[in-house]
N, C-alpha and C positions, 0 to 999 in steps of 0.2 A: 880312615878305615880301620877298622879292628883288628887283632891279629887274629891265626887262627886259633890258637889256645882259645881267646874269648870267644872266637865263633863259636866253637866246641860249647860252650858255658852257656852262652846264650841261645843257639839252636834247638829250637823242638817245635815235632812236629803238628802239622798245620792245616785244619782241611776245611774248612773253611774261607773265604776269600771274597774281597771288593771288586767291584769292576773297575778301579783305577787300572791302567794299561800298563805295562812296562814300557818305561822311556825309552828313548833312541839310544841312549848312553848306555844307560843298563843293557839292554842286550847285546851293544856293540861288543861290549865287558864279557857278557856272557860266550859269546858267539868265539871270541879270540879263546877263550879257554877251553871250549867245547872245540873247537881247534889245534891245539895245543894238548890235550887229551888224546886227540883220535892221532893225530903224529907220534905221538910216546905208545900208544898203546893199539895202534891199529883196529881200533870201535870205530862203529859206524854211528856215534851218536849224534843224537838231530835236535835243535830247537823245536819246539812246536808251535804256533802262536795264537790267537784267535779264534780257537778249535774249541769248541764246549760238548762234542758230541761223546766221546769218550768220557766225559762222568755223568751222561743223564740216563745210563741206566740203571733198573732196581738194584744192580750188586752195588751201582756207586750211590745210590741213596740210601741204602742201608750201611753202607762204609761211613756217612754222614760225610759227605762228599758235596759241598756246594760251591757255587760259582767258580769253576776251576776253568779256565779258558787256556791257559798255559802249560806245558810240562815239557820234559828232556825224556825221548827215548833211547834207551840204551838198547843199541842193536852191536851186534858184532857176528862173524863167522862162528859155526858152532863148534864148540871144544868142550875137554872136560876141565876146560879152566876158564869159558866164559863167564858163568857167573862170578863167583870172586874179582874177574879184571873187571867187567860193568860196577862190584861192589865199591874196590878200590874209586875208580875213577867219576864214578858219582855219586860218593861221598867229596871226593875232592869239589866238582861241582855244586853241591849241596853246599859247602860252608863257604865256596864261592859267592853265590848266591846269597847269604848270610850276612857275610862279609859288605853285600851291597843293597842290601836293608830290603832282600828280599824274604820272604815266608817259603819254607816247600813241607814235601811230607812223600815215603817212599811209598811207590804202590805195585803190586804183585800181582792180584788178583780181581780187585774192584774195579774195574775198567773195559771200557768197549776197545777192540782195535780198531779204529778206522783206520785202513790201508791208505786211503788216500791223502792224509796227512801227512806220513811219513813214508821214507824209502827201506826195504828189508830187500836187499839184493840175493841170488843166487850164494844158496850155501849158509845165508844169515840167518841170525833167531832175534825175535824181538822179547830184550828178557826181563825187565820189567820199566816201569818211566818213572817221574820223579817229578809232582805238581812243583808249578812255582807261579807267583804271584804274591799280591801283598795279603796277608791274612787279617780279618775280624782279629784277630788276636795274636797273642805269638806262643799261643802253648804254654804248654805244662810240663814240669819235667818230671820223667818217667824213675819209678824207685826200679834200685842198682843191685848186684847183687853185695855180698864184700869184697878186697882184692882176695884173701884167700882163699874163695871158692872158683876165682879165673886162672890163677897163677899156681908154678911149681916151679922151685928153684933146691940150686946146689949148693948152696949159702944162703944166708939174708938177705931178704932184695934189696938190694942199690936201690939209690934216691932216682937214677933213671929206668929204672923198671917198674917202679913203685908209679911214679909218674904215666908212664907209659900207660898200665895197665888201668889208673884212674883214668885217660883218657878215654880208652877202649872205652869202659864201662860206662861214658856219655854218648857211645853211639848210639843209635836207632840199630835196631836188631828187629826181626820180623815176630811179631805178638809181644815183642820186650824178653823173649825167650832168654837172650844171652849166654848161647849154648857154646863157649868155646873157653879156650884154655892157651895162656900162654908158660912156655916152657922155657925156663933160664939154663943153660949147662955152658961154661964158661963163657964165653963172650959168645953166645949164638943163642938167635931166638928161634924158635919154633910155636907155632899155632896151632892148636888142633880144633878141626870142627865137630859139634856135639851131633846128634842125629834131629831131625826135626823140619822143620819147612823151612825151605832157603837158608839153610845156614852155610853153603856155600857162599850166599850172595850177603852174607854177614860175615864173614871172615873177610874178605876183601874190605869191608866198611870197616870194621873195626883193625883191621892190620893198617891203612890209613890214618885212624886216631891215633894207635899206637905209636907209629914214628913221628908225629905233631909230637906229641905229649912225651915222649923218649930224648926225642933227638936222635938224628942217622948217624951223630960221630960215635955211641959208645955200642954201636951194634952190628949183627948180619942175621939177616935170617937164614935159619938154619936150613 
């Protein structure tokens, strides 16, 4: 299995898809982490399986959205920090997923809800899912910005900040916007989100690349 650095490297996204099935194994995999997820971070995330109803409408055909029978919905209680925590944690998922020679691709807005697929309890929000299956393809990778237009520091960046913030800069961000900014001032990071569509829910994804790509021992967020 790959690490996650190379997940990072090799992941993008994917919307297009076979109807080969996810194995028993494979989901087992999935299902324990999606498990492990909602205990750390109290989401109500759900595997989906067999479901194709939620991309056969025209928002998901003009999203170019085909054969998706699979995806993760990220639900959780509604907060002004649920988006960012669904970002974090499934992105974790996603290079999970990666990691186990699966395809995904993040989605917001192209998609049907069907209620009946998943559970949204009292007080929950369902804030956006995350196709998986094996892809036609495995994508393209998306042009980056540079690190000096993500980063501010009080010195020169460290070879772990430097890293860190190349990680970031391979996440998936919503339109590839990349509207955030990491901020060095002595041993503390700080993130800032840009204004724009879900970029809450891009700060969480990419504050997850970040510590892959950093390392937790030479930092705290601020």
């Amino acid at each position: 299995m790959t690490d996650l650095k190379e997940a990072i490297k090799e992941r993008h996204s994917v919307r297009q898809y076979t109807e080969r099935p996810l194995e028993d194994s494979v989901v087992t995999e999935l299902e324990n982490e999606i498990k492990a997820c909602n205990k750390e971070s109290g989401l109500h995330i759900q595997l989906v399986r067999n479901e194709p109803k939620a991309f056969e409408s025209f928002m998901a055909h003009y999203g170019k959205f085909r054969g998706v029978r699979n995806y993760i919905a990220l639900i959780g209680e509604k907060s002004s920090r649920l988006e960012e925590t669904c970002g974090y944690y499934g992105e974790r998922l996603v290079l999970k997923a990666q990691q186990l020679g699966l395809n995904t691709c993040w989605v917001a807005l192209t998609y049907s809800k069907t209620r009946t697929a998943f559970t949204v309890g009292s007080g929950e929000k369902l804030c956006a899912v995350i196709t998986v299956g094996y892809g036609k393809n495995c994508g393209v990778p998306h042009r980056s910005k540079s690190i000096d237009a993500v980063t501010e520091a009080d010195r020169p960046l460290p070879d772990w900040f430097r890293a860190g913030a190349e990680a970031a800069l391979l996440a998936p961000t919503a339109m590839n916007q990349q509207k955030f900014r990491f901020i060095l001032k002595e041993n503390k990071v700080a993130v800032k989100a840009g204004f724009g569509f879900y970029t809450r829910l891009d700060l969480g994804i990419v504050k997850y690349h970040f510590e892959i790509g950093a390392g937790t021992d030479y930092f705290d967020w601020a």
